[in-house]
C-alpha positions in Angstrom: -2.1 -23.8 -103.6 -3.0 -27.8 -103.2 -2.8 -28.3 -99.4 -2.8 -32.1 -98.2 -6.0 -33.2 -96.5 -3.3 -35.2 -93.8 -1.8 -32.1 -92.6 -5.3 -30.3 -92.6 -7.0 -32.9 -90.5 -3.5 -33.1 -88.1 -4.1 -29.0 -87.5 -7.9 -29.5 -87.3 -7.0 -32.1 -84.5 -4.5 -30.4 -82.6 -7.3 -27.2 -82.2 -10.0 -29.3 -81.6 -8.2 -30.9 -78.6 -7.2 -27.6 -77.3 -10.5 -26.0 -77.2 -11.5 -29.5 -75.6 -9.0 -28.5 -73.0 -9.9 -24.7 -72.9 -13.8 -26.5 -72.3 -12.8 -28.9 -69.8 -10.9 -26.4 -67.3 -13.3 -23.8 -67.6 -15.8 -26.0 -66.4 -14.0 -27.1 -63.6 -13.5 -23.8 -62.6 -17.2 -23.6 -62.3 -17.5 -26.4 -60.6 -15.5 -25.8 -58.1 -16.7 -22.2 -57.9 -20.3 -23.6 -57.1 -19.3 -26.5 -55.0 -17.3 -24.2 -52.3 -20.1 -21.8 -52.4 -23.1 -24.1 -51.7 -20.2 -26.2 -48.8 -18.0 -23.8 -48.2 -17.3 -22.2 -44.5 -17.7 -18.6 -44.4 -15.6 -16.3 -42.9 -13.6 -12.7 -43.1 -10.2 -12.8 -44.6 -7.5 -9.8 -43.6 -6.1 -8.6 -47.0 -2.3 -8.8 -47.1 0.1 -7.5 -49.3 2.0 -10.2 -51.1 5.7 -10.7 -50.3 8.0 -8.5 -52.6 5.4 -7.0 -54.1 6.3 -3.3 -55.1 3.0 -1.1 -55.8 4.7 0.5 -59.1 4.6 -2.6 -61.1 2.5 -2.3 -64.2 0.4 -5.3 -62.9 0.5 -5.8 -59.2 0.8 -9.2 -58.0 -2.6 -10.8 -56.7 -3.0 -9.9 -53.0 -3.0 -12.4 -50.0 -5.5 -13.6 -47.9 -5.1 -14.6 -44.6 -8.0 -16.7 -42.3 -8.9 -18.5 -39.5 -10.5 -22.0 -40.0 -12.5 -23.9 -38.4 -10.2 -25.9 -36.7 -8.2 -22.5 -35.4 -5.4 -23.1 -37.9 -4.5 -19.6 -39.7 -4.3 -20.3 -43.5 -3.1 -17.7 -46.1 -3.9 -18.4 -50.2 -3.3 -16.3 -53.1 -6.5 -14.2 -53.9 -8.3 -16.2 -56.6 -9.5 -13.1 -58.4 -7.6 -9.7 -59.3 -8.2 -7.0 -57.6 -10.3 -4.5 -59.5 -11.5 -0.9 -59.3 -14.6 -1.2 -58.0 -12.4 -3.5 -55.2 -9.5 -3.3 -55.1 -8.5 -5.3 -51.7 -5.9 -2.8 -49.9 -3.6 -4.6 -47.2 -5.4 -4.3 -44.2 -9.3 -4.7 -46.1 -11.5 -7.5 -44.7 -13.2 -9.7 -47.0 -15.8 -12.2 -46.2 -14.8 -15.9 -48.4 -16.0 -19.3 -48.3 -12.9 -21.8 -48.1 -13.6 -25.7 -48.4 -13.2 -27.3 -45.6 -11.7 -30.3 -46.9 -8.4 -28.1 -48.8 -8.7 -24.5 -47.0 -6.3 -23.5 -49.9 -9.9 -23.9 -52.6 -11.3 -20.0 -51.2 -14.2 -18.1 -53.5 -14.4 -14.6 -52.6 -17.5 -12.9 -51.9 -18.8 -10.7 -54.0 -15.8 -11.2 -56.7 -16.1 -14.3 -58.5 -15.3 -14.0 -62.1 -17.3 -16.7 -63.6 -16.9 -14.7 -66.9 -13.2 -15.9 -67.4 -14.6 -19.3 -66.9 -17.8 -19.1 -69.0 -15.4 -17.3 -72.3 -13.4 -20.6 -71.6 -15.9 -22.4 -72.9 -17.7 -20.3 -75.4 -14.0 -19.7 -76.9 -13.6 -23.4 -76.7 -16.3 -24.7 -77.8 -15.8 -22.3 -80.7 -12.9 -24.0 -81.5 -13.6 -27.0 -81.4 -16.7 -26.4 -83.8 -14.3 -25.0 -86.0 -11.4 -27.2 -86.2 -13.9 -30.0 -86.7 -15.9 -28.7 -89.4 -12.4 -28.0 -91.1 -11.7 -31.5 -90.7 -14.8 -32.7 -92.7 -14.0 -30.1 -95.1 -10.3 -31.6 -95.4 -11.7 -35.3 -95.1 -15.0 -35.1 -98.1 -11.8 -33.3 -100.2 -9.9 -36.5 -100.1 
């Protein structure tokens, strides 16, 4: 099967920008991850349940979290991690975070970052992109 070296390099493209993309937001997430945790206020967090959640779901719904800043304004965000067996935040738990205090809404959780979602990111991007561009100097030296 003859397979034009265009379409190849178009393909080989197309995956190389993704995992540039996959690269780029797993970074960020690390970055941000670090920044708020080197700046960051700390305080404890009441564990919510979220609104509408029902606790048969196959995957329950992330819980909320609900502080006091700074500046005595009460903020509730979205967990930024799942709960997970080893903790699985319960409405009514109290969890220490560190919340920027620039956006209050940018919280890390003590104790529960997941910097492995955001470290396979880039591996599985970077991947990718190796890939996709040594398939498009295969497709190109075929010409």
């Amino acid at each position: 099967m003859d397979v034009d070296a265009g379409s190849v390099a178009v393909l080989a493209g197309i995956a190389a920008f993704g995992g540039l993309l996959a690269v780029l937001a797993g970074t960020y997430g690390l970055q941000q991850a670090r920044r708020v945790r080197r700046t960051g206020v700390r305080v404890e967090a009441l564990v919510k349940r979220p609104p509408g959640g029902v606790s048969d779901e196959p995957v329950p719904p992330r819980p909320l979290l609900q502080f006091v800043t700074e500046d005595d304004r009460v903020r509730e965000v979205v967990c930024p991690v799942a709960p997970t067996r080893r903790r699985p935040l319960n409405a009514g738990d109290h969890v220490l975070v560190l919340y920027d205090p620039a956006d209050p809404r940018t919280v890390v959780v003590h104790d529960l970052e997941h910097a492995g979602l955001d470290r396979a990111l880039i591996a599985g991007g970077a991947v990718v992109m190796l890939l996709s561009l040594t398939l498009l100097a295969a497709a190109l030296t075929n010409r």
